[in-house]
C-alpha positions in Angstrom: 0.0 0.0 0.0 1.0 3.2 -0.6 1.2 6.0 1.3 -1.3 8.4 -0.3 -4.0 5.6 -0.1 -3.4 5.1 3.6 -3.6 8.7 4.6 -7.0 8.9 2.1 -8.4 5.9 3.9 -7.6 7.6 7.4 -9.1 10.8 6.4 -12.1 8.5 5.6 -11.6 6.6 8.7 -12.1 9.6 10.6 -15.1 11.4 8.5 -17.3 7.8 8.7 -16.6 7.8 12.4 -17.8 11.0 12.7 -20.8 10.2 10.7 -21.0 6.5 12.3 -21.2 8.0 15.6 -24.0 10.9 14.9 -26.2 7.7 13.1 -25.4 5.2 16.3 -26.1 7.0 19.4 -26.5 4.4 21.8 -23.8 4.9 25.1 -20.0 4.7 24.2 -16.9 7.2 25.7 -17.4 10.1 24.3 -16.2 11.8 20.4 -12.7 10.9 20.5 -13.0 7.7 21.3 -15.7 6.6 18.3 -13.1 8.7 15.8 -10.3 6.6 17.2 -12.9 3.1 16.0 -13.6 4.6 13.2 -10.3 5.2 12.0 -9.2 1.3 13.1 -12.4 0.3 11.5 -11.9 2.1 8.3 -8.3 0.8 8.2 -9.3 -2.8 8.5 -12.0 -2.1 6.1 -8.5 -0.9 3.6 -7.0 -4.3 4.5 -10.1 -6.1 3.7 -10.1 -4.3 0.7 -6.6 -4.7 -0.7 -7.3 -9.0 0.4 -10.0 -9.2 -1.9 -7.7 -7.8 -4.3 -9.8 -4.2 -5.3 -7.8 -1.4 -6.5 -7.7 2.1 -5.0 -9.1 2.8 -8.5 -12.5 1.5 -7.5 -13.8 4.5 -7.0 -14.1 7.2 -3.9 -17.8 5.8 -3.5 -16.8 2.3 -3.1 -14.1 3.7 -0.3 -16.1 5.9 1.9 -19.1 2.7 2.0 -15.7 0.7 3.2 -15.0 3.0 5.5 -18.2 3.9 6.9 -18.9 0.2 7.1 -15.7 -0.5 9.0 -16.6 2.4 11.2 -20.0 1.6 12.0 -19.0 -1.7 12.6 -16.2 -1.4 15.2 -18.3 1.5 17.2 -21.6 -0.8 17.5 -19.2 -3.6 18.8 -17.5 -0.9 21.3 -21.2 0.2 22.5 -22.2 -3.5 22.6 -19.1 -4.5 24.4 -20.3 -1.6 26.8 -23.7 -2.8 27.6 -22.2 -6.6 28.4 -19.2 -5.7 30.4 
């Protein structure tokens, strides 16, 4: 990977987890914290994507749905890991 599409898919990271955090409300630590899983979530969402062998050419679109999936994803484990701990 290169270094341009890292930093794009951790500016990403950190928009969807923005986004994923003002579309899942439910408890969790606070702003900082759900930009912090966004940003892992939308850099496992890159690795994901460069295993299954899709090119940063697929498209900004393609990328930010990654991302925001990855997001999402990692923040409504955090606030379920929350509400069984």
């Amino acid at each position: 990977m290169h270094v341009d599409f890292v930093a794009t898919w951790a500016l990403a990271g950190l928009m969807a987890g923005g986004l994923a955090r003002a579309l899942v409300k439910l408890g969790g630590y606070g702003l900082r914290t759900d930009l912090i899983l966004g940003l892992a979530g939308s850099l496992v969402g890159a690795v994901i994507f460069h295993v299954l062998a899709m090119s940063p050419e697929t498209g900004w679109l393609a990328m930010a749905i990654v991302a925001f999936l990855g997001a999402a994803s990692m923040i409504l484990g955090q606030r379920w890991w929350y509400r069984h701990v």
